[in-house]
MARKOL-355551 format. One record per residue (C-alpha): x, y, z. Coordinates in pm, 1 decimal. Layout:
<recs>
+----------+----------+----------+
!       px !       py !       pz !
+----------+----------+----------+
!        X !        Y !        Z !
...
+----------+----------+----------+
</recs>
This chain:
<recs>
+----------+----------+----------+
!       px !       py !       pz !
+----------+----------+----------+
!   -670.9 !    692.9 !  -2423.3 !
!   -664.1 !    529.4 !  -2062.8 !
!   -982.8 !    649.8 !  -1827.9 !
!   -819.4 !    506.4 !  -1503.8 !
!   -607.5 !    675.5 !  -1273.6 !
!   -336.6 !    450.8 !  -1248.8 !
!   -333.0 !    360.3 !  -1631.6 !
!   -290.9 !    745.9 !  -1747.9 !
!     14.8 !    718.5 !  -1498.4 !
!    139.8 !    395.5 !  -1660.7 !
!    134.8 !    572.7 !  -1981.9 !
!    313.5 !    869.6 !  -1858.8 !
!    568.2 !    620.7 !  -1741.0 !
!    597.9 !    415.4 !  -2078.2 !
!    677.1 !    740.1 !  -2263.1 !
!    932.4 !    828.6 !  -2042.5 !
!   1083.0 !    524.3 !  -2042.5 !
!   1053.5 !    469.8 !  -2410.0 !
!   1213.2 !    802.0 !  -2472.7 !
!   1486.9 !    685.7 !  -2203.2 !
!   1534.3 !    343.8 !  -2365.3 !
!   1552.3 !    458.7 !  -2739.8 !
!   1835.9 !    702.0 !  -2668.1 !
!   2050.6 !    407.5 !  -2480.7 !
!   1992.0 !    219.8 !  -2768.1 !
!   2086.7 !    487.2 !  -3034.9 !
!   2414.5 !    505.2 !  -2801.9 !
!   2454.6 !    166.4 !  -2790.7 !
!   2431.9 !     90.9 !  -3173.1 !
!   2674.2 !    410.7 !  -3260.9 !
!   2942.2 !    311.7 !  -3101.7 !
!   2935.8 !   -101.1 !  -3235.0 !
!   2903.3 !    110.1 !  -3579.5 !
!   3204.2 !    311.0 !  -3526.6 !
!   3437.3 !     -5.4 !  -3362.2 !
!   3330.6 !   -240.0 !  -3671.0 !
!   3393.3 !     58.8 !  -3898.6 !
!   3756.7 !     90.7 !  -3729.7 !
!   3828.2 !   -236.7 !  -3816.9 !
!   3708.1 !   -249.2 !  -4176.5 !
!   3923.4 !     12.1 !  -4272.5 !
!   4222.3 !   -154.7 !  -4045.1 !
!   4253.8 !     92.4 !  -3751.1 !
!   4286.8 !   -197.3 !  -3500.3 !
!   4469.7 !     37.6 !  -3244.7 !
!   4197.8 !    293.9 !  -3231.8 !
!   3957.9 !     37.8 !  -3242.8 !
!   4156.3 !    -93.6 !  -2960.3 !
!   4094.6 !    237.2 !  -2779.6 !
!   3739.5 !    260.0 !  -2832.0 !
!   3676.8 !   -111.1 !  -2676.5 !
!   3682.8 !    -33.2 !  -2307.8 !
!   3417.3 !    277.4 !  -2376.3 !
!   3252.8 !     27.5 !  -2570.8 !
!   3196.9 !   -260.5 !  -2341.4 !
!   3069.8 !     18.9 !  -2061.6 !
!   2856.2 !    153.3 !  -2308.8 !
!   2717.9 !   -144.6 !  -2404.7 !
!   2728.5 !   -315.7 !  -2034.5 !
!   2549.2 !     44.4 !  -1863.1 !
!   2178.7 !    -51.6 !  -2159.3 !
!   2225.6 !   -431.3 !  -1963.9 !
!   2245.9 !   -269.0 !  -1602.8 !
!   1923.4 !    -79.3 !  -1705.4 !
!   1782.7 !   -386.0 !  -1844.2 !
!   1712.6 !   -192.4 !  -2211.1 !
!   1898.3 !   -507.1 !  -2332.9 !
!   1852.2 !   -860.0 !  -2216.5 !
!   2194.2 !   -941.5 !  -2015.0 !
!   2284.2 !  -1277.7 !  -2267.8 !
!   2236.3 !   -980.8 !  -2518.3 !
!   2504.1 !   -698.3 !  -2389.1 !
!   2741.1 !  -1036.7 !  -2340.0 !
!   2718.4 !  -1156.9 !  -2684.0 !
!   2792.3 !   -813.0 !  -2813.0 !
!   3102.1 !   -759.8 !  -2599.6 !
!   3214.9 !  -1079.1 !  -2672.4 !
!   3156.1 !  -1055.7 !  -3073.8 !
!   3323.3 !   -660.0 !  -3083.3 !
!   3620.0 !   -804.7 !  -2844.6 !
!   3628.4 !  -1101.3 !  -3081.2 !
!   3616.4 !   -924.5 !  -3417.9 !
!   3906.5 !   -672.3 !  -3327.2 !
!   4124.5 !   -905.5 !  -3149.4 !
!   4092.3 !  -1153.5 !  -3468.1 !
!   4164.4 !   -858.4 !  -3715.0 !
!   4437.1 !   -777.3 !  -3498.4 !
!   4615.6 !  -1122.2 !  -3512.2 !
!   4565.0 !  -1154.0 !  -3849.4 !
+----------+----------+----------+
</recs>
């Protein structure tokens, strides 16, 4: 346990934030769980639907900076990617 002043605040600010950060994540990971599940079991038009919620989703953790920015782009890209090649196909 801190002693200082201004490290008992820092740790009242780390669980916060830690608390904050795990539920964007949780969101985050859901709904890349539900798109990929779409597309395994071929429901590229709901899939479809679910992309733009997606991308904010995923874009909103990046804004916050509870995901590196190179990180929220790859994932866009590689959801975008997987349903528009599953929908081609």
């Amino acid at each position: 346990m801190p002693n200082i002043r201004s490290a008992k605040k820092r740790m009242r600010q780390d669980l916060k934030r830690r608390e904050r950060n795990r539920q964007v994540k949780t969101e985050v990971k859901s709904v890349i769980k539900k798109i990929r599940k779409l597309v395994a079991q071929g429901k590229i038009e709901e899939a479809r639907e679910l992309l733009p919620r997606a991308q904010s989703v995923i874009a909103r953790a990046g804004s916050k900076r509870v995901l590196h920015r190179n990180a929220t782009s790859r994932r866009i890209s590689r959801l975008f990617r997987l349903v528009n090649k599953k929908a081609a196909a």
